[in-house]
C-alpha positions in Angstrom: -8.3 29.5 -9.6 -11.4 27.8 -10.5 -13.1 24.6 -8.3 -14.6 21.9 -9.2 -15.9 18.7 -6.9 -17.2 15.8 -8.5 -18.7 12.8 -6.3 -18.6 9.3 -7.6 -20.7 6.1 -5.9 -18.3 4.5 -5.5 -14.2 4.7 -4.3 -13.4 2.5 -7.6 -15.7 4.8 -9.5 -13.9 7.9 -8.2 -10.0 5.9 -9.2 -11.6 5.5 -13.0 -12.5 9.4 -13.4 -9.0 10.2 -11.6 -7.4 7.9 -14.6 -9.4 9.6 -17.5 -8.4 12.7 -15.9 -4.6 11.5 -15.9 -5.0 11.0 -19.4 -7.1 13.5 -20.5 -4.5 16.3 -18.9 -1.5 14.5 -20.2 -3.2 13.8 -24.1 -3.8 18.2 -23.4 0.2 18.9 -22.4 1.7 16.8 -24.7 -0.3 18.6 -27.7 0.7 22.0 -26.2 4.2 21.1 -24.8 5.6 18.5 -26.0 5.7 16.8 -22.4 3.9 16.0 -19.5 5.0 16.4 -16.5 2.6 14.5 -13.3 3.3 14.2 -9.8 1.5 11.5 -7.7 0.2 10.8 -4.8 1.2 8.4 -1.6 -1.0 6.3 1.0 -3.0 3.9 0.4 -6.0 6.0 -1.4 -4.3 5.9 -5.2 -3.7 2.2 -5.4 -7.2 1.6 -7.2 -6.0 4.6 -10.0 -2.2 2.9 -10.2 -4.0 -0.7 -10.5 -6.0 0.5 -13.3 -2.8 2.5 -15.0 -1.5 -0.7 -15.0 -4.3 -2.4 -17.0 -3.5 -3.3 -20.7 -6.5 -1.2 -21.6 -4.5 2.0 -20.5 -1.2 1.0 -22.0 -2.0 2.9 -25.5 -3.3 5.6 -23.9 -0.7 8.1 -23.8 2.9 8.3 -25.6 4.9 7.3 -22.4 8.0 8.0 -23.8 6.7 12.0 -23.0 5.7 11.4 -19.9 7.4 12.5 -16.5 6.5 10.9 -13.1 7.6 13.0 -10.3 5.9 12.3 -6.5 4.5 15.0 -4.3 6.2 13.3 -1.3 7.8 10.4 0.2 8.7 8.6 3.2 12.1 7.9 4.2 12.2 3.9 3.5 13.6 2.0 1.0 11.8 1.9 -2.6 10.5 -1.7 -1.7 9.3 -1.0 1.6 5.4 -1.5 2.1 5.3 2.2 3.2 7.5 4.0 0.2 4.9 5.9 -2.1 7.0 5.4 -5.1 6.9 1.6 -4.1 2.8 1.4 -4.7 2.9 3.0 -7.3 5.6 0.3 -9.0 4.3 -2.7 -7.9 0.3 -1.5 -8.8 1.4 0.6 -12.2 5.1 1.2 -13.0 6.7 -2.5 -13.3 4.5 -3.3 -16.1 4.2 -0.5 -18.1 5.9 1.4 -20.4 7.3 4.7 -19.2 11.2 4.9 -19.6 13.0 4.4 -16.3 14.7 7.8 -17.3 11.2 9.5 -16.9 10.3 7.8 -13.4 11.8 10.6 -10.9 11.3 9.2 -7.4 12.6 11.0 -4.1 15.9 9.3 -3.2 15.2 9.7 1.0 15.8 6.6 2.5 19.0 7.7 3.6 19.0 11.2 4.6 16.0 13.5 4.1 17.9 16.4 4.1 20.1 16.0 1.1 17.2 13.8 -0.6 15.1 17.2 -0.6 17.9 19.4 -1.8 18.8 16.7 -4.5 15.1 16.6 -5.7 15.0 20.5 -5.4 18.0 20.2 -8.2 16.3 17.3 -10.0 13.2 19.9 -10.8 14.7 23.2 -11.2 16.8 21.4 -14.0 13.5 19.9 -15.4 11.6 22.6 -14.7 14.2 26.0 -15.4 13.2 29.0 -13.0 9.5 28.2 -12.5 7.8 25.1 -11.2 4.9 24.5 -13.8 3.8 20.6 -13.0 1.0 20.0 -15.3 -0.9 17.9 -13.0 -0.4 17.0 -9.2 -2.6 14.3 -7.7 -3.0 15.0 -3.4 -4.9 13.3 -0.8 -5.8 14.6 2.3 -5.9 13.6 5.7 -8.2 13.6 8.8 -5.9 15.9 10.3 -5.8 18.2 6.9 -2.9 17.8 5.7 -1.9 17.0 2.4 1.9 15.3 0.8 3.7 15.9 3.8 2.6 18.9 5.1 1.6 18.6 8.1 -0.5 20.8 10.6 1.8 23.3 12.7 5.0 21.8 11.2 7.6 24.2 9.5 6.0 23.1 5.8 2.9 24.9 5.9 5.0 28.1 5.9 7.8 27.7 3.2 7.0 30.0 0.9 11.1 30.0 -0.9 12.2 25.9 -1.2 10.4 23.7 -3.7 11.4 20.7 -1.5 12.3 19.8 2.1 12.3 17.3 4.9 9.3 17.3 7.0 8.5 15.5 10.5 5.1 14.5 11.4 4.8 14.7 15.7 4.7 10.7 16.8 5.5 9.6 13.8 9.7 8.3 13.5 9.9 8.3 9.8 10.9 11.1 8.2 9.5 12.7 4.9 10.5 14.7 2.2 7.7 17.0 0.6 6.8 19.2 -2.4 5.7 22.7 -0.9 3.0 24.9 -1.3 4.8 27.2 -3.9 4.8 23.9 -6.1 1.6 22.6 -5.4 0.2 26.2 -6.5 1.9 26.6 -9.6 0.4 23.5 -11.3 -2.2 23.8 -13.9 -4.5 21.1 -12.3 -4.5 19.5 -9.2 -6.3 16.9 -8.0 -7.7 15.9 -5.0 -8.8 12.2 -4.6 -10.5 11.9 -1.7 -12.1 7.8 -0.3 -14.1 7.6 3.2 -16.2 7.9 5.6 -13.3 8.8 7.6 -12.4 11.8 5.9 -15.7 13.5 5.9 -15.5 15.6 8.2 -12.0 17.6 7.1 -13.5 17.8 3.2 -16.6 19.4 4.5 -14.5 22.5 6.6 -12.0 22.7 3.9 -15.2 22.9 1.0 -17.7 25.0 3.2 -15.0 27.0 4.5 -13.7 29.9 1.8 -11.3 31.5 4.8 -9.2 28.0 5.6 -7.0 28.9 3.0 -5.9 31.4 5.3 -5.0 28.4 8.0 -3.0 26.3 9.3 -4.7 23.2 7.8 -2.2 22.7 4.9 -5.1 20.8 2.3 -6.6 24.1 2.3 -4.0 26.2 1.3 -3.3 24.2 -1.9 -5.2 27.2 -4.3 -3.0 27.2 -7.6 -2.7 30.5 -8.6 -3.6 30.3 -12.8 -4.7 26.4 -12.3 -7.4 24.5 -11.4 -8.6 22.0 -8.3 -10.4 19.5 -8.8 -12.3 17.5 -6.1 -13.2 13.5 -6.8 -14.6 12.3 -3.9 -16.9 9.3 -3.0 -20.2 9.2 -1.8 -18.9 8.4 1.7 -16.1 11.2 1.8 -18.4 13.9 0.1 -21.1 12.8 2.3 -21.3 15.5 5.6 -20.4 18.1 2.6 -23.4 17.2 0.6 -26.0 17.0 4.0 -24.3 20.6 4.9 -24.7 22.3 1.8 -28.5 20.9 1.7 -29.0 22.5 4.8 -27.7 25.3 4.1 -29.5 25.9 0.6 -32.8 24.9 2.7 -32.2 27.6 5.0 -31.6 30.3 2.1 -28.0 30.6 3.0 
């Protein structure tokens, strides 16, 4: 696994590498596979990226009709519900652009999260065959660690044999459905896009800590085995990170 973080100015300026890295990592599969298979992120942090996906300037950017949008999880409301993850990304991206409705594969949960999670098991071990291999897999994090759905101390962290399942956060009544770990670390890149003051604090353990990935804090245990993880953050997220690591250097640490 090799890591990379890069730290932008600004959050806008950290959406506009995450695009050129969409595209850049879906111009590289399509050359050597023929397809491109991307699963996105939910909250609120993507919606610069989707916004600027859904620019004209983007819309000859990739062959769309090769290109397979899958999310990394959901939350059990209906598509047009403010909170639904595919729902941000079809108003900001997805209603005005031109990948085939056949190729948008959003979790069906806004019924029942158990058989949403076994249906979107099915849906990618008939894309996918007997191995999960998502070319890229945007994530965010949160101030609690976790990362899709995966939640501190929940069940999630430990799956190590379902690609997909239901997942409840403590306090909070809606339901998820979730990629797992096993997924998340068979990709060939993910990416971490990372906006805040607010989340300083967990990119700076998970960064400065090489043992978390032995912990319960789920962002940390997303290590592909043969990928990479890439870490765009902005100069308020990557902030505590950069003031620790100066210390540290000063210090001869």
């Amino acid at each position: 696994m090799t890591v990379e973080v890069q730290v932008l100015p600004t959050a806008q300026d950290a959406a506009m590498e995450a695009a050129r890295r969409f595209v850049a990592f879906g111009q590289e599969a399509i050359a050597a596979r023929g397809r491109y298979a991307a699963a996105l992120a939910g909250g609120s942090t993507p919606a610069p990226l989707y916004l600027l996906l859904g620019q004209p300037a983007w819309r000859d950017a990739l062959p769309w009709e090769q290109v397979h949008l899958f999310w990394g999880d959901e939350r059990c409301v209906p598509p047009d519900h403010p909170d639904s993850n595919y729902g941000l990304a079809w108003r900001e991206w997805l209603s005005h652009a031109d990948v085939p409705p056949a190729n948008i594969h959003r979790v069906h949960c806004e019924e029942d999260p158990e058989r949403a999670a076994k249906r979107y098991e099915e849906e990618l071990r008939a894309f996918f065959g007997e191995e999960p291999a998502f070319d890229l897999v945007f994530l965010g994090v949160g101030e609690d660690g976790h990362t899709a759905s995966i939640f501190p101390s929940t069940p999630a962290v430990m799956e190590s044999r379902r690609w997909v399942m239901a997942n409840h956060r403590l306090g909070d009544p809606t339901p998820r459905v979730t990629l797992t770990l096993p997924v998340l670390n068979a990709a060939r890149h993910v990416v971490f896009l990372v906006t805040g003051a607010r989340k300083a604090v967990v990119v700076c353990r998970i960064l400065l800590d090489p043992t978390l990935h032995r912990s319960a804090l789920p962002a940390a245990r997303v290590r592909p085995w043969a990928g990479s993880v890439t870490w765009l953050l902005d100069e308020p997220a990557a902030a505590l990170w950069k003031d620790m690591r100066a210390s540290s250097h000063a210090q001869g640490v």
